[in-house]
Residue, then its C-alpha position, 0 to 999 in steps of 0.5 A: x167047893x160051890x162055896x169056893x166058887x161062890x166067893x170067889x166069884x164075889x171076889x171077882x165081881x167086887x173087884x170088877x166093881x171097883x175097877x169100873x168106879x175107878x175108871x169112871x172117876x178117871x173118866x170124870x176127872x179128865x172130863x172135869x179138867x177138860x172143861x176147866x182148860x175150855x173154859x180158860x180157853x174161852x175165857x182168853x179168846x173173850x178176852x183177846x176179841x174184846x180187846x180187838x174190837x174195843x174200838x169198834x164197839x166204842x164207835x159204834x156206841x157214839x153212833x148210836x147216840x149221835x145218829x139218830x137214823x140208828x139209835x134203835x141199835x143200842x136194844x138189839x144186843x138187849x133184846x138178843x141176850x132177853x131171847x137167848x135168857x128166855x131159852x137158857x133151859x132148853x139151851x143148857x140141854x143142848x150137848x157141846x160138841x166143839x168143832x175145829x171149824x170154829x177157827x176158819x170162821x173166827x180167822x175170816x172174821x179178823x181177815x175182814x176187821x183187818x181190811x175193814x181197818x185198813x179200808x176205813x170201811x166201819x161197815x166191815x169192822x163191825x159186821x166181822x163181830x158178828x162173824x167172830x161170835x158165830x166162829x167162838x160158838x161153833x169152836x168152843x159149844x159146836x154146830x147145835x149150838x149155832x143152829x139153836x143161837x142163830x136168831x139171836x147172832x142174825x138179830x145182831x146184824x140190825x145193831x150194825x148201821x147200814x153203808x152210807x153208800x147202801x143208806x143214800x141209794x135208799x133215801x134219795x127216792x124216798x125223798x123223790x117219792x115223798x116230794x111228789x106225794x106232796x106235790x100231787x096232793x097239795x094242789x087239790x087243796x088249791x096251793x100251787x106247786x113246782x116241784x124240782x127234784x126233792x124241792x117243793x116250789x111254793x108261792x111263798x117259799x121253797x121247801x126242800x124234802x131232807x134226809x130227814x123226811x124220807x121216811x128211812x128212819x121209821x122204816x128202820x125203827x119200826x122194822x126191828x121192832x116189828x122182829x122184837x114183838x114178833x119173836x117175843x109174842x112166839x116166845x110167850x105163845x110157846x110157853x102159853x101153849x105149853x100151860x094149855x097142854x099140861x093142864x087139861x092133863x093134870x085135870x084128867x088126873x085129878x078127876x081120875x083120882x076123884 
């Protein structure tokens, strides 16, 4: 009779096993098959923003080329994809957890490139990308994951040129700055000056303060590049650091070991 029960409690047991690897194997299909239908879903949403905001990118790659107050932009998106490469470990162990609260941010993104396209407004147009990739991460890989990606999403905005409302507001007292700098320095050097606003009366000639000596485009260059060392000095820290604290440990124990 104990050999029976024993058996049969074997049986049970064996049987309990296979039940549960059955249920596993279930649970990693639909898991599998969930993932490959986020991914198609991704995939499409990609694809569909891509195609959406293919003339904005185009624009904003002809200012870059042509504006020379901006051409620092074409390295922020190369430096934002050096930042999230750099941390694709730590970002691989982050758990995705999408969220539904993905699809208002994606649908506030387009409701601003709508009214930006019908305004002619280019500042909105292309400040709705940024919004539109904050929006994919949060529906497709979840809030973690925006927390761990936000610098280099923030970082983004620096690729956008600023309004040329925003942008004149800033230069003209620059210029007014700049010309009564000169103005103040150059008669000490016994030149004569009149100055008129951003005008530079001279004996000789007028000069006249441009856009273009302001001032406003170093500040702008030399502001993102100042973020781009600052974080890649962190991040090369980080990891510097990181070398230090393992080493002292694996000299304890080698000499251990000794």
């Amino acid at each position: 009779m104990q050999t029976r029960y024993v058996e049969g409690c074997a049986s049970a047991l064996k049987v309990a096993g296979l039940a549960k690897a059955v249920s596993l194997s279930n649970e990693s299909i639909l898991e599998q098959s969930s993932r490959k239908l986020t991914a198609w879903h991704a995939a499409v949403l990609i694809v569909l923003t891509a195609w959406l905001y293919a003339p904005v990118l185009v624009r904003l790659a002809q200012q870059w080329w042509v504006d020379p107050n901006f051409s620092h932009g074409v390295f922020v998106p190369i430096f934002s994809g050096y930042v999230l490469w750099e941390n694709r470990s730590r970002l691989a162990r982050i758990p995705l957890l999408p969220s539904w609260w993905g699809l208002p941010v994606i649908g506030f993104s387009l409701s601003i490139l709508i009214v930006g396209t019908l305004g002619s407004e280019v500042f909105l147009t292309r400040i709705s990308l940024v919004l539109a990739a904050a929006g994919m991460v949060i529906f497709f890989l979840g809030w973690r994951m925006l927390r761990a990606v936000l610098f280099p999403l923030l970082f983004l905005t620096l690729m956008v040129p600023i309004p040329a409302i925003i942008f004149n507001q800033i230069t003209f007292p620059l210029q007014i700055l700049a010309s009564k700098l000169a103005a103040t320095t150059l008669p000490w050097f016994g030149v004569p000056v009149l100055r008129e606003g951003n005008v530079i009366n001279l004996p000789a000639m007028p000069l006249e303060v441009a856009e273009a000596c302001s001032g406003i485009r170093s500040l702008l260059s030399l502001s993102t590049l100042a973020i781009m060392y600052g974080c890649a000095s962190w991040v090369r820290g980080y990891w510097c650091n990181t070398g230090i604290r393992k080493r002292p440990r694996a000299s304890s124990t080698s000499s251990l070991a000794g």
